[in-house]
ROKETI-542596 format. One record per atom (N, C-alpha, C): x, y, z; residue in three letters. Coordinates in steps of 0.05 Angstrom, whole numbers, plus 32768, in hexadecimal, padded with zeros to 4 digits. Layout:
N
XYZALA;...
***
This chain:
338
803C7D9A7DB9UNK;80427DAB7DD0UNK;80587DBE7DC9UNK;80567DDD7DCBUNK;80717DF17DC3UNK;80867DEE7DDFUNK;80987DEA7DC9UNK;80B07DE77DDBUNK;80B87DFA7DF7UNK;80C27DFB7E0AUNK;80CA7E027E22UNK;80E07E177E26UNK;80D27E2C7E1FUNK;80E37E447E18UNK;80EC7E5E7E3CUNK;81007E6C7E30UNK;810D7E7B7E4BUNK;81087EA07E38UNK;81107EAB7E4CUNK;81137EC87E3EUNK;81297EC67E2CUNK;81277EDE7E13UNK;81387EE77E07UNK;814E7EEF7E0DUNK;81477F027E28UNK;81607F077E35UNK;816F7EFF7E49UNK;816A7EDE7E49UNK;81837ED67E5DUNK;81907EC67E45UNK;81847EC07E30UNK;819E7EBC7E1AUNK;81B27ECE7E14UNK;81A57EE77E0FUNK;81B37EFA7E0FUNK;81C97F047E21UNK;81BF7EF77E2EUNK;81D47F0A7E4BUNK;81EA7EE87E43UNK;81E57ED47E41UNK;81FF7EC07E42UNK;82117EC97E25UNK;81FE7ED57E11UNK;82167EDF7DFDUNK;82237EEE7E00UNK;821B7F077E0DUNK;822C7F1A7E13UNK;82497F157E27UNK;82367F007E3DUNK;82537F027E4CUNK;82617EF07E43UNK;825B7EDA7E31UNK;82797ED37E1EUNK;82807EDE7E12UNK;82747EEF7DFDUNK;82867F0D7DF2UNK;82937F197DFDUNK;82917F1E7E1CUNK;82A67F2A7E2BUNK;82C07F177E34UNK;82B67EFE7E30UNK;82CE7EEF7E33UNK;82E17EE87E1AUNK;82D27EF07E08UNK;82EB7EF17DF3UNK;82D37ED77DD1UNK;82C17ED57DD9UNK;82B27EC37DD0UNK;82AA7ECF7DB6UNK;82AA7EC77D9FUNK;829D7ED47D7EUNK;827A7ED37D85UNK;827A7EE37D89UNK;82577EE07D91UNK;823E7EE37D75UNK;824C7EF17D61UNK;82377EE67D45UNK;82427ECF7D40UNK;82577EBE7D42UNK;825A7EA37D41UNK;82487E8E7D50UNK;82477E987D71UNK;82397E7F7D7AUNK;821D7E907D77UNK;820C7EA37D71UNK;81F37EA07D62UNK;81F77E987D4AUNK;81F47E8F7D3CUNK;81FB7E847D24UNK;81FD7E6E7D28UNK;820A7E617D42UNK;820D7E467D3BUNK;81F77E387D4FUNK;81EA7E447D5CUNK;81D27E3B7D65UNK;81BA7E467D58UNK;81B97E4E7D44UNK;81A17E587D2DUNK;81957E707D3FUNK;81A47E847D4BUNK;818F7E967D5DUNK;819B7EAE7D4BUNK;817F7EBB7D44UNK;817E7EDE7D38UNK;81727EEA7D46UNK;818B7F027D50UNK;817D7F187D6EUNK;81677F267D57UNK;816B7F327D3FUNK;81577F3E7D32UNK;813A7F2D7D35UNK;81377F1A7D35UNK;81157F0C7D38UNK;81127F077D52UNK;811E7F107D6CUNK;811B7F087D84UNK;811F7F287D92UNK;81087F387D92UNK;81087F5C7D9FUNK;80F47F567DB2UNK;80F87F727DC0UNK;80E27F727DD1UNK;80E57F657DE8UNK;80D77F707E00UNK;80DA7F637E18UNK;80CB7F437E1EUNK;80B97F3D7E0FUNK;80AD7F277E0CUNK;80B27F127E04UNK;80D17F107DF0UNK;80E07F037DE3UNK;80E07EE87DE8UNK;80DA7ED37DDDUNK;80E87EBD7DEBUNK;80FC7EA77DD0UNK;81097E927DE2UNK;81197E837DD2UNK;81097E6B7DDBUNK;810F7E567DCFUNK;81177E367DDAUNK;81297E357DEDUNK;811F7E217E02UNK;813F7E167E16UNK;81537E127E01UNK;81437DFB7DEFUNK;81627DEE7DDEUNK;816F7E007DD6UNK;816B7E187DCAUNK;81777E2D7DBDUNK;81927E297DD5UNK;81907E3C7DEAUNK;81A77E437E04UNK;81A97E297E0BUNK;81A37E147E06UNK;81A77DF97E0FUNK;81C37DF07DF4UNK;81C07DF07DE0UNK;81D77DF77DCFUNK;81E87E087DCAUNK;81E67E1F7DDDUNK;81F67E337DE3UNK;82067E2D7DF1UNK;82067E1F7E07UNK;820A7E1C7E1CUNK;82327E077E1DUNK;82377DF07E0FUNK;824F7DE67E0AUNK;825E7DFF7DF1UNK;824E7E0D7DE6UNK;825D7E1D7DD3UNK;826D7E337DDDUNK;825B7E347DF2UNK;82707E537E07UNK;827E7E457E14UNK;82807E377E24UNK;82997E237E2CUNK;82A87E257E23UNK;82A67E1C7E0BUNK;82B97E127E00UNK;82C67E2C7DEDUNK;82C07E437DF1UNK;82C27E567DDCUNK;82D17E6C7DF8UNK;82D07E6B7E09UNK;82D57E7A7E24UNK;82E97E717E23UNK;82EA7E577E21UNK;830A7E447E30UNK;830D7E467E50UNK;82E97E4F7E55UNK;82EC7E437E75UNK;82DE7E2F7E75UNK;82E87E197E80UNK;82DA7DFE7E8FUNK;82C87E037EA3UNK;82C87E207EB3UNK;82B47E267EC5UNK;82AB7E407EC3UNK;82A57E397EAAUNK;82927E5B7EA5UNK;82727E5C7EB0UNK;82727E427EB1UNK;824C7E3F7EB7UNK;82527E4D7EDBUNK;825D7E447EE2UNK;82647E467F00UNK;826F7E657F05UNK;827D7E727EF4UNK;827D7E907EF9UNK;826A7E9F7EEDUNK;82607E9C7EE7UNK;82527EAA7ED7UNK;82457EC57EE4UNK;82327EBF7F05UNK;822A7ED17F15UNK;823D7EE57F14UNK;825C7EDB7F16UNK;826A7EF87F15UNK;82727F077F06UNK;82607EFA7EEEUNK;826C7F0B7ED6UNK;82517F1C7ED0UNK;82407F237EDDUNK;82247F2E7ED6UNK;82277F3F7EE9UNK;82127F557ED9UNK;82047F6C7EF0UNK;81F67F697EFAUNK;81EA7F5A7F0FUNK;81CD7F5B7F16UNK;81BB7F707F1BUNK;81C67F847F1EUNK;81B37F9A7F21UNK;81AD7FA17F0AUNK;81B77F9E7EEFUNK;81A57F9D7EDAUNK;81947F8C7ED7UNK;81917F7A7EE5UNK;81797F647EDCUNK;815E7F6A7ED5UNK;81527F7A7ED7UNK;813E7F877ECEUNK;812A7F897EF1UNK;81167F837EDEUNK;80FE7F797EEFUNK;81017F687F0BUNK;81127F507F0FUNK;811B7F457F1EUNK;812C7F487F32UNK;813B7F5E7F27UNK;81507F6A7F3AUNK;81467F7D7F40UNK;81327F907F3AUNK;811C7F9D7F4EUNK;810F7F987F67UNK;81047F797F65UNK;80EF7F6C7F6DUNK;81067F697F88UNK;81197F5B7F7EUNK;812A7F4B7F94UNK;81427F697FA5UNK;813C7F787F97UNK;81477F957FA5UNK;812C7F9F7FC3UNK;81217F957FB3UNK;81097FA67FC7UNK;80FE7F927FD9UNK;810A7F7A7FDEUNK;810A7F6B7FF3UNK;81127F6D800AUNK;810B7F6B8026UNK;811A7F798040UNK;81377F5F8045UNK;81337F4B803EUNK;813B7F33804AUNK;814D7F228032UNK;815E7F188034UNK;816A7EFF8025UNK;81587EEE801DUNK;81487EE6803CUNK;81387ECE803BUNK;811B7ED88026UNK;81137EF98024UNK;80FC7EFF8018UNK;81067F037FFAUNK;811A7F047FF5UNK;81287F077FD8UNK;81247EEF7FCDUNK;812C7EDB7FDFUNK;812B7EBF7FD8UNK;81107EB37FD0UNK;80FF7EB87FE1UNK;80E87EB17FD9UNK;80DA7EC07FC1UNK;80E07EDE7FB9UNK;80DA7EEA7FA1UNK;80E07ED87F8DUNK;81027ED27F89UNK;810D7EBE7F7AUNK;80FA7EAB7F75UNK;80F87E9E7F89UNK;80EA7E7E7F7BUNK;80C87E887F6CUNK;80BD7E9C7F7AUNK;809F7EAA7F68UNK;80A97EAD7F4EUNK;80C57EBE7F4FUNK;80C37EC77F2AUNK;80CC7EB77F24UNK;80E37E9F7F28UNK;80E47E877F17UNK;80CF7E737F0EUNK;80B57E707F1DUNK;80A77E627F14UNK;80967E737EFCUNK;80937E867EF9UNK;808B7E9E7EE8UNK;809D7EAD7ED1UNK;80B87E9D7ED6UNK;80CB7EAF7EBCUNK;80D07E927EADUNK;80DA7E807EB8UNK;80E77E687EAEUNK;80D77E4A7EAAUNK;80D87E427E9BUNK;80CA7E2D7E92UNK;80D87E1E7E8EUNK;80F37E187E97UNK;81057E047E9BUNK;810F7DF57EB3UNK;810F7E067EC9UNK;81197E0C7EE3UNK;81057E167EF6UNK;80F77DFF7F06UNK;80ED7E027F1BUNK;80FF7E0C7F37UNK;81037E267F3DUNK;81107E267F5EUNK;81007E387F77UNK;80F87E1C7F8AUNK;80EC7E1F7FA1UNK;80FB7E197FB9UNK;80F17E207FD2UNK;81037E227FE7UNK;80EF7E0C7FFEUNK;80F77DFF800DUNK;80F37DEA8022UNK;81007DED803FUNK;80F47DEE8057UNK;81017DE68072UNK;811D7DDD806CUNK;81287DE28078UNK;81467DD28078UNK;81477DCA8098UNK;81457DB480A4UNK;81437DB180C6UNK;815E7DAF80CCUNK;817C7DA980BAUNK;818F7DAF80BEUNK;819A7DCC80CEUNK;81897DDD80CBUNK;81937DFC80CFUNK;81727E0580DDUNK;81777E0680EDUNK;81547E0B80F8UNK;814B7E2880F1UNK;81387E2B80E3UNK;81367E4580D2UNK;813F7E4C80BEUNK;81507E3780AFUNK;815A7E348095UNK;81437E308083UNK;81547E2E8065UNK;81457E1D8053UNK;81567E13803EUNK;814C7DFE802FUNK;815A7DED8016UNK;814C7E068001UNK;81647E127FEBUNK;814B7E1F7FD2UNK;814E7E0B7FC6UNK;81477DFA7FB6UNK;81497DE77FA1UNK;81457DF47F82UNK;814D7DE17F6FUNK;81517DE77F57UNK;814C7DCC7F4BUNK;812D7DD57F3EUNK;81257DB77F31UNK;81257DB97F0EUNK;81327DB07F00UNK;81307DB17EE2UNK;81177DA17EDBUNK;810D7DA77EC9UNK;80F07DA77EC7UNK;80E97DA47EA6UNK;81037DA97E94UNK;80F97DB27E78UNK;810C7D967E6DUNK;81057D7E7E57UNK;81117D687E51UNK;81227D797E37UNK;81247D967E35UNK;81367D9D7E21UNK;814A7DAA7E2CUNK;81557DA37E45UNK;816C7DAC7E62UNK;817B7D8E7E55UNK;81907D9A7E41UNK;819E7D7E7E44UNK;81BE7D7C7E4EUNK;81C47D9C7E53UNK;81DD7DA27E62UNK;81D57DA77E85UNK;81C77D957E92UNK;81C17D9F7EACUNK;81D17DB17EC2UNK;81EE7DA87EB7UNK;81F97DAD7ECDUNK;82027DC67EC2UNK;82067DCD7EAFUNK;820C7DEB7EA6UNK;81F47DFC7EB4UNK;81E07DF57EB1UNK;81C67E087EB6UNK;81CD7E0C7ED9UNK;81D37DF67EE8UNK;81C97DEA7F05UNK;81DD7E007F0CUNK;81FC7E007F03UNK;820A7E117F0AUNK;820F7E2D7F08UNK;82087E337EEFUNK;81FB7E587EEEUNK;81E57E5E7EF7UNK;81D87E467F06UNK;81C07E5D7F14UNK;81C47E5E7F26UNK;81D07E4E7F3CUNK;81E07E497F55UNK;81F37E6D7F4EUNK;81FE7E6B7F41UNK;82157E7F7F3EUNK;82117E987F3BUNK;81F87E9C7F2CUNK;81E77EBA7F28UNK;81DE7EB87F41UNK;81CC7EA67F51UNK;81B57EA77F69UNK;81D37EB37F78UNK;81E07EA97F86UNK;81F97EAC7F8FUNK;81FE7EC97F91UNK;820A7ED07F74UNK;82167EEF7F75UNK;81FA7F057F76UNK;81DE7EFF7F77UNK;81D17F0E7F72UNK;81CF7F167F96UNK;81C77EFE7FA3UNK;81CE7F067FC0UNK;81DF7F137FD3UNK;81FE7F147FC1UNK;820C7F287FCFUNK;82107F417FC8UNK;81FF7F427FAAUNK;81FD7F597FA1UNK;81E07F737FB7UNK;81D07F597FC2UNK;81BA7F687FC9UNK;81C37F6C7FEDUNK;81D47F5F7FFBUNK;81DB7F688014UNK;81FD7F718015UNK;82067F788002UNK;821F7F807FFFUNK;82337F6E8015UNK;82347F548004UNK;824A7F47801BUNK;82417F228009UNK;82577F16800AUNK;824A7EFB8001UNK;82327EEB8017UNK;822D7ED98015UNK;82167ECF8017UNK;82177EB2800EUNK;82277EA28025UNK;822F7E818027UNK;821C7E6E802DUNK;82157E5E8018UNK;81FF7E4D8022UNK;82147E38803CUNK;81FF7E2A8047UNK;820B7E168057UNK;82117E008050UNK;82057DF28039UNK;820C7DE0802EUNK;81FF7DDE800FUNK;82067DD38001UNK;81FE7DD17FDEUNK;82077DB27FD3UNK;81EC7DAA7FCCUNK;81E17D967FC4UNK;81E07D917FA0UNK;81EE7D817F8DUNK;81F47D887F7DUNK;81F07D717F66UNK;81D87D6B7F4DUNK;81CC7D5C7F41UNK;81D27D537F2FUNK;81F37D4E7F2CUNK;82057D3D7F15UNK;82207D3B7F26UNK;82337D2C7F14UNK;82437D177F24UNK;82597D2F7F2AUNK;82657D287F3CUNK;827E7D317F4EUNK;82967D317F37UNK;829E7D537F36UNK;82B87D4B7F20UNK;82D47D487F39UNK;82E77D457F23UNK;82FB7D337F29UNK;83037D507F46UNK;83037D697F36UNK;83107D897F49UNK;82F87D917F53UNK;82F27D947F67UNK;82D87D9E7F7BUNK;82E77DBC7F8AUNK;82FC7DCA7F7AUNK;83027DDC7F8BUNK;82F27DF77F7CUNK;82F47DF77F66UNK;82E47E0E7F5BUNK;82C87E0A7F64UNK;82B07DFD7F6CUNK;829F7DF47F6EUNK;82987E017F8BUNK;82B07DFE7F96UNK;82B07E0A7FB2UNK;82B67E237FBAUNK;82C77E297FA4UNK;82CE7E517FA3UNK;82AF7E5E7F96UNK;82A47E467F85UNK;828A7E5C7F7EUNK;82777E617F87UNK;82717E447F9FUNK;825A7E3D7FADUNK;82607E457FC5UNK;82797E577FD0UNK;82837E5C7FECUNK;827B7E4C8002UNK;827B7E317FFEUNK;827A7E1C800DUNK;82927DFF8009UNK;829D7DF28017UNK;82AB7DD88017UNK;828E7DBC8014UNK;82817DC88026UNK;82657DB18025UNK;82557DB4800EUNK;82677D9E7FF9UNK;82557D947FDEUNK;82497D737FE7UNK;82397D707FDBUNK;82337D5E7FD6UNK;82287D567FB7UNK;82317D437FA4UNK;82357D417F88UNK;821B7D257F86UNK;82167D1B7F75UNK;81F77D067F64UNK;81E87D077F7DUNK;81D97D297F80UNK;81C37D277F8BUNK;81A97D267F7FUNK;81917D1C7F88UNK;817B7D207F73UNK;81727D387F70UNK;81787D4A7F8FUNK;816F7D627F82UNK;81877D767F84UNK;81847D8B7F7AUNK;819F7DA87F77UNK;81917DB67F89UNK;819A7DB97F9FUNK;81967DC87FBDUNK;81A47DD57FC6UNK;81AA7DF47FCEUNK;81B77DFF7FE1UNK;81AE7E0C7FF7UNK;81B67E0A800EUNK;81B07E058025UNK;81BA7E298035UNK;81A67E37803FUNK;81AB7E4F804CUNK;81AA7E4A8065UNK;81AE7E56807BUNK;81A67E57809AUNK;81927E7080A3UNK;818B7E7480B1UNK;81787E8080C2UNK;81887EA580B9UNK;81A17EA880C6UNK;81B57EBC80C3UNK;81AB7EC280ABUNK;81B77EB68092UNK;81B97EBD8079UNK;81A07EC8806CUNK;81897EBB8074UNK;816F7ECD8070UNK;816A7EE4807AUNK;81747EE18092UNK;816B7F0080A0UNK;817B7F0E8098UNK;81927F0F8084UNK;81A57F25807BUNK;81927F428070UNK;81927F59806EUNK;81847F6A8064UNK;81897F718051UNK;81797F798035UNK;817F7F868021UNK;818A7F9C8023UNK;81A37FAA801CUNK;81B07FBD8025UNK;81967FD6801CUNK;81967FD47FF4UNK;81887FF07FE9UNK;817C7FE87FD7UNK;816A7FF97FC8UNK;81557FF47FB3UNK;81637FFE7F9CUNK;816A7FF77F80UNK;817180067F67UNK;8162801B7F5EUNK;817280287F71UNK;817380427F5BUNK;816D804B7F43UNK;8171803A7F30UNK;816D803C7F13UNK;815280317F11UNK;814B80217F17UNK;8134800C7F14UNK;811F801E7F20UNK;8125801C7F39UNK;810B80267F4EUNK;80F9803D7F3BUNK;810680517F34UNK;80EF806A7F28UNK;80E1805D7F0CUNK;80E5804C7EFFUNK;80D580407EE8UNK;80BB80367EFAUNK;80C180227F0BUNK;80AB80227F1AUNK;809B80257F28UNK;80A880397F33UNK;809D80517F4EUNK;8083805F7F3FUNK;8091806A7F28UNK;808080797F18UNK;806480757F1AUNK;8064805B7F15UNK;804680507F07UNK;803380517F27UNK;804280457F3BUNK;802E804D7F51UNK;802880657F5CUNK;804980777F4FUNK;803980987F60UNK;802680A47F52UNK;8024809B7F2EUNK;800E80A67F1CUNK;7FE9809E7F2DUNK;7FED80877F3DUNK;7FD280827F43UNK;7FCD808E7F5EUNK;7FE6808B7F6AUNK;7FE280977F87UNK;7FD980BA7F85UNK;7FE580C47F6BUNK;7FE280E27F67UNK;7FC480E47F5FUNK;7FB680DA7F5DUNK;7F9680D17F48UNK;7F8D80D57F6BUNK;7F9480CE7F7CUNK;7F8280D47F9CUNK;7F7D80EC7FA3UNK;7F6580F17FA5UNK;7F5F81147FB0UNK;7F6E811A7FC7UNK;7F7F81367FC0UNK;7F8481467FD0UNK;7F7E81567FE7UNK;7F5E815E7FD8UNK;7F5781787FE0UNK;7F4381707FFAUNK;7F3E81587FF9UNK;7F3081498015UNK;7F3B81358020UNK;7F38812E8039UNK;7F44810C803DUNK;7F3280F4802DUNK;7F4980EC8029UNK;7F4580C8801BUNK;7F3180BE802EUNK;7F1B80B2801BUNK;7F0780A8801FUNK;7F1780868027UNK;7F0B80758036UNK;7F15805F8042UNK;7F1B804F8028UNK;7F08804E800DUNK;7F0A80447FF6UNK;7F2680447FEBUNK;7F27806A7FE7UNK;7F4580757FE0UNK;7F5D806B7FEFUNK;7F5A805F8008UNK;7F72805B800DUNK;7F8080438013UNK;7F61802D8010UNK;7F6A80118006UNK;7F7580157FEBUNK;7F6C80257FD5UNK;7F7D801D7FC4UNK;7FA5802B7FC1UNK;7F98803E7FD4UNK;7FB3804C7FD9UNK;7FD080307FE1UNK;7FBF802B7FF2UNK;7FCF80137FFCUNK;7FD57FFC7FECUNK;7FC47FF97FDAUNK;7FC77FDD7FD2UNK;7FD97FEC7FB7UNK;7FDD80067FA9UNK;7FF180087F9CUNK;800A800F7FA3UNK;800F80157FB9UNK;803280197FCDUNK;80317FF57FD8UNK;80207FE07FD1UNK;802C7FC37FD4UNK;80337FBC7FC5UNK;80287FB97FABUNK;80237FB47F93UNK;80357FB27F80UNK;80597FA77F85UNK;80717FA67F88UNK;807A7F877F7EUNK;80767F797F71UNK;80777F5B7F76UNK;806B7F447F91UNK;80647F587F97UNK;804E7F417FB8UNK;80367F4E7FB1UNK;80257F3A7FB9UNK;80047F3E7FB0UNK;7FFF7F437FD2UNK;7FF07F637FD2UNK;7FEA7F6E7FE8UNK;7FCB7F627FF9UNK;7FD07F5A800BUNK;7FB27F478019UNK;7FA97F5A8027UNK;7F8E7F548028UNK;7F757F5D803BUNK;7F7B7F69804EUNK;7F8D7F4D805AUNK;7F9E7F53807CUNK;7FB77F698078UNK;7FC37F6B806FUNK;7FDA7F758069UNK;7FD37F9D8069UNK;7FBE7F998057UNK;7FAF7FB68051UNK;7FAC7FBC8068UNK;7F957FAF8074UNK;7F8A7FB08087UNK;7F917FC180A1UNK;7FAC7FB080A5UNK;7FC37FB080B1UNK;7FD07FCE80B5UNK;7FD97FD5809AUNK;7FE27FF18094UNK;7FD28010809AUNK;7FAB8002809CUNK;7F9B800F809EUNK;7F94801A80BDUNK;7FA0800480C6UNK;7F9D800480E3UNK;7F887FF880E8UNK;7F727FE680D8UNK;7F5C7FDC80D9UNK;7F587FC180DEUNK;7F497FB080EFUNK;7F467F9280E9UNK;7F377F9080D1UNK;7F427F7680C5UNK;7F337F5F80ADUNK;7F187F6D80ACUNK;7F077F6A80C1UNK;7EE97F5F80B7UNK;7EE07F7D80C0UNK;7EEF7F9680C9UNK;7EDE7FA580CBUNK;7EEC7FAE80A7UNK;7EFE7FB880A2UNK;7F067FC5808AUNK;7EEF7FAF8076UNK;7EEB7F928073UNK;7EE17F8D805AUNK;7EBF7F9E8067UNK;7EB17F9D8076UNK;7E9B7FAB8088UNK;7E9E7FC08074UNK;7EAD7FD9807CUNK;7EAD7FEF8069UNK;7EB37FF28051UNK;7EC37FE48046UNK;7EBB7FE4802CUNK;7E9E7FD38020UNK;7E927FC48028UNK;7E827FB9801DUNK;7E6B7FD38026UNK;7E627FE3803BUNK;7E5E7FFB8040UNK;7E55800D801EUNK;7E77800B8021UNK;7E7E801E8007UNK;7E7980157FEFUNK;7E7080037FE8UNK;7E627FED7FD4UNK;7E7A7FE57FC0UNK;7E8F7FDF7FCBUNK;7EB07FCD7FC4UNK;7EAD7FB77FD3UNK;7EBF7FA57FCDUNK;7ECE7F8D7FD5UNK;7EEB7F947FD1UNK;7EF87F857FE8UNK;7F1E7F837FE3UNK;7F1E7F7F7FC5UNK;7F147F667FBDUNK;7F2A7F657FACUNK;7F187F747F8AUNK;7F027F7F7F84UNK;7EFE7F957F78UNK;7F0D7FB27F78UNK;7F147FB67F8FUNK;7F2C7FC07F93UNK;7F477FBF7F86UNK;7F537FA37F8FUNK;7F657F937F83UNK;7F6E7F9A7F68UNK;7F557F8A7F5DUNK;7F547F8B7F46UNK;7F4F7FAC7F32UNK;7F4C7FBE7F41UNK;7F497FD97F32UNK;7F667FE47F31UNK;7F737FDE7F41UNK;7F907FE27F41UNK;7F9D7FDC7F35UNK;7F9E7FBA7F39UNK;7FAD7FAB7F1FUNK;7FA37FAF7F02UNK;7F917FB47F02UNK;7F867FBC7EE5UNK;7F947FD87EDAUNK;7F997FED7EEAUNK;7F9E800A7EE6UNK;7FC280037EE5UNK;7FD07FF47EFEUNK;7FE57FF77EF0UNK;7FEC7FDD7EE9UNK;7FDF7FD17ED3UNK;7FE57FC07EBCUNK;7FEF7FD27EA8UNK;7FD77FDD7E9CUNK;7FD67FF17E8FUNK;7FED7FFA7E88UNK;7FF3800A7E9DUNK;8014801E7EA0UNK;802780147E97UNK;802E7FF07EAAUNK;80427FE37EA6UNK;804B7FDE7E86UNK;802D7FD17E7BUNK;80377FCF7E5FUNK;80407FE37E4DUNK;80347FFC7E55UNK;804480127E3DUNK;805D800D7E47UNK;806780097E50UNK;8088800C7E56UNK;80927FEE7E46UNK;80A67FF57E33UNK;80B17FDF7E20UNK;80CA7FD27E31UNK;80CC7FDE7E40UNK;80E47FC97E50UNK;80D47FAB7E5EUNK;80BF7FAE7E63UNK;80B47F9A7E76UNK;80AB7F847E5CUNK;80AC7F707E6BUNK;809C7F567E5DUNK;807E7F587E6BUNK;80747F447E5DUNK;805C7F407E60UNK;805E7F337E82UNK;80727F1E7E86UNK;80747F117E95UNK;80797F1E7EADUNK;80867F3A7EA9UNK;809D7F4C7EBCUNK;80807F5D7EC9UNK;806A7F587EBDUNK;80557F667EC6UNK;80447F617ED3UNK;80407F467EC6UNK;80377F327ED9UNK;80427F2F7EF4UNK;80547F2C7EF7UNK;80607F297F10UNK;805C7F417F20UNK;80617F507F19UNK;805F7F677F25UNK;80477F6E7F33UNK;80327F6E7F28UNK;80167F6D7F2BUNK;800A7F547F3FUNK;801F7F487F4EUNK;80217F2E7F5EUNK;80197F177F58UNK;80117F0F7F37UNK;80057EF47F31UNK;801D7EE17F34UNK;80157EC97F34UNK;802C7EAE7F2AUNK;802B7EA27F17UNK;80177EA67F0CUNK;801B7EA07EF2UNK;800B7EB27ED7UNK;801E7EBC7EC0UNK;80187ECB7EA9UNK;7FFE7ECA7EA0UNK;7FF77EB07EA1UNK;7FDE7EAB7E96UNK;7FC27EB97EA1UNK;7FCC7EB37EC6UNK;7FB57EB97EC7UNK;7FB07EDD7EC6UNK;7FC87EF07EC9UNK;7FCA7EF97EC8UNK;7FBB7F0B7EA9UNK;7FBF7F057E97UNK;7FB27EFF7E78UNK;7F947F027E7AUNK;7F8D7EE67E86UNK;7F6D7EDE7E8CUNK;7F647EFD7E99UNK;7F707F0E7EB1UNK;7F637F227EC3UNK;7F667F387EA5UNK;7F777F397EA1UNK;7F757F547E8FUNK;7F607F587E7AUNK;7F627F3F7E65UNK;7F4A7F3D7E5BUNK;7F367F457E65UNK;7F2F7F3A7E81UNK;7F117F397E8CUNK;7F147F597E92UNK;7F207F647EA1UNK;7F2D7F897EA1UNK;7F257F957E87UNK;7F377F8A7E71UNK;7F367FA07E58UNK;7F277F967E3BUNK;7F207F7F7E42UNK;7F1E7F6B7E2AUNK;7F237F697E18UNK;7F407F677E1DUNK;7F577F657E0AUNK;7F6E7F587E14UNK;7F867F457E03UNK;7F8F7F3B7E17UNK;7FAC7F517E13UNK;7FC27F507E34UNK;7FD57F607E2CUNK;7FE47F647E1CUNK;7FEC7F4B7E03UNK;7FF67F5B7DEEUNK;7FE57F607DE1UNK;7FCF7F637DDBUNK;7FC57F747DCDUNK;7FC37F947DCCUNK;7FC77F977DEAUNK;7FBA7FAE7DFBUNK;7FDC7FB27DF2UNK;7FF37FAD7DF1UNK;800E7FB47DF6UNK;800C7FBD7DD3UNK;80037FB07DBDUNK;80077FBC7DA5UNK;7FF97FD47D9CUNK;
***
């Protein structure tokens, strides 16, 4: 079985910001056997163990005892690529949140995080954080920089912090619980829980995404105004043309439905599928002519991963995403990407 690997570049991103803390950074690659030269490209991947042996070396090379725990503040999130797009273009805390747990089950193969009812906060929810990979052998380093990125990425996206209600926490209680609480902007810890939970309220979801990046947005604007510009002008959009019109202004990290189109069309369900079947289409022939056209697009662009495209294109998982293209181009996307 091949080992349980993460992107290239969230190793990357932990070397750099111990380089900024003062850390010899060709030292600790070197001492975890990692060469940025054989690891390019947006597709990149490492081993957990790799950043799993990274992980006591920056500690201890920072000379912070709670570097795992700052860490959110030492990042840009709006560089995050792909993800900080996705979660820019969310209306809601609570719809950011849920983006979150889609692309973690789709970026990370270490780190399962899903969200649950919380009946504590009526309209709340628990997000949880399940480790998942038996080569996680610093848990609590991991448990705490994702808490701490998830954290700062939220007040980066409603400009203002963003206090869970309580945080639930899956290794033992240290001796000082005050930093723990300056990072988690909560007093309500709870320490040897089975699961790593933090807890939002009803409020905190409905916070609004202030704006969309700027920088980000036109890489991928692009690709849908190229198809939207492909719609005749010189007559009105045929009902065909403007299901797909629609389904490429969704077509954003959420997979656009029937209803949803529909919706936008001003049309019920069963008369719009009526006319297109009329028109000798189905929805999701449709669907699928879109996602196929901007697959395509996405991959010429070398910033994106394979994965970053996937998502985007609304699958949950890479694979199957792989399987459609083939059947599209018959070829699989890296092929089509070389």
């Amino acid at each position: 079985m091949p080992p349980d690997t993460l992107a290239v570049s969230s190793l990357n991103m932990l070397l750099w910001v111990a380089g900024q803390h003062g850390a010899d950074v060709p030292a600790l690659s070197q001492a975890i056997g990692f060469e940025p030269a054989t690891t390019t490209g947006p597709d990149a991947r490492v081993p957990i163990a790799t950043i799993q042996r990274l992980w006591p070396l920056v500690m201890d090379a920072t000379r912070d005892q709670y570097f795992d725990l700052h860490l959110g503040g030492y990042i840009n999130f709006a560089t995050a690529g792909t993800l900080a797009y996705v979660l820019m273009h969310a209306p809601t805390v609570g719809a950011a949140i849920a983006q979150l747990c889609r692309y973690q089950d789709v970026a990370c193969q270490g780190v399962r995080t899903f969200q649950t009812p919380a009946p504590e906060w009526p309209g709340g929810i628990w997000l949880t954080l399940e480790l998942t990979s038996p080569a996680i052998v610093h848990p609590q380093y991991v448990l705490n920089s994702e808490l701490s990125v998830y954290l700062a990425a939220f007040a980066t996206l409603t400009g203002q912090p963003v206090a869970p209600q309580a945080v639930r926490l899956a290794y033992p209680r240290p001796a000082d619980t005050r930093e723990h609480e300056a990072a988690f902007g909560t007093a309500n810890l709870e320490f040897d829980t089975l699961l790593t939970q933090v807890a939002f309220d009803a409020a905190a979801l409905a916070l609004p995404v202030l704006h969309a990046n700027p920088a980000l947005f036109p890489l991928f604007e692009q690709h849908a105004a190229a198809l939207l510009a492909q719609l005749p002008t010189h007559q009105p959009p045929t009902l065909t043309e403007r299901v797909r019109g629609e389904i490429v202004r969704q077509l954003k990290g959420e997979l656009p439905t029937l209803t949803t189109v529909a919706a936008q069309l001003c049309l019920g369900v069963r008369t719009l599928q009526l006319k297109l079947k009329e028109a000798g289409y189905t929805y999701q022939q449709l669907l699928d002519n879109v996602r196929s056209d901007l697959a395509q697009r996405h991959l010429r662009e070398p910033h994106l991963s394979i994965t970053d495209v996937a998502f985007l294109l609304g699958y949950s998982e890479p694979s199957v995403f792989v399987r459609s293209f083939k059947k599209w181009t018959g070829q699989t996307p890296g092929a089509f990407r070389r």
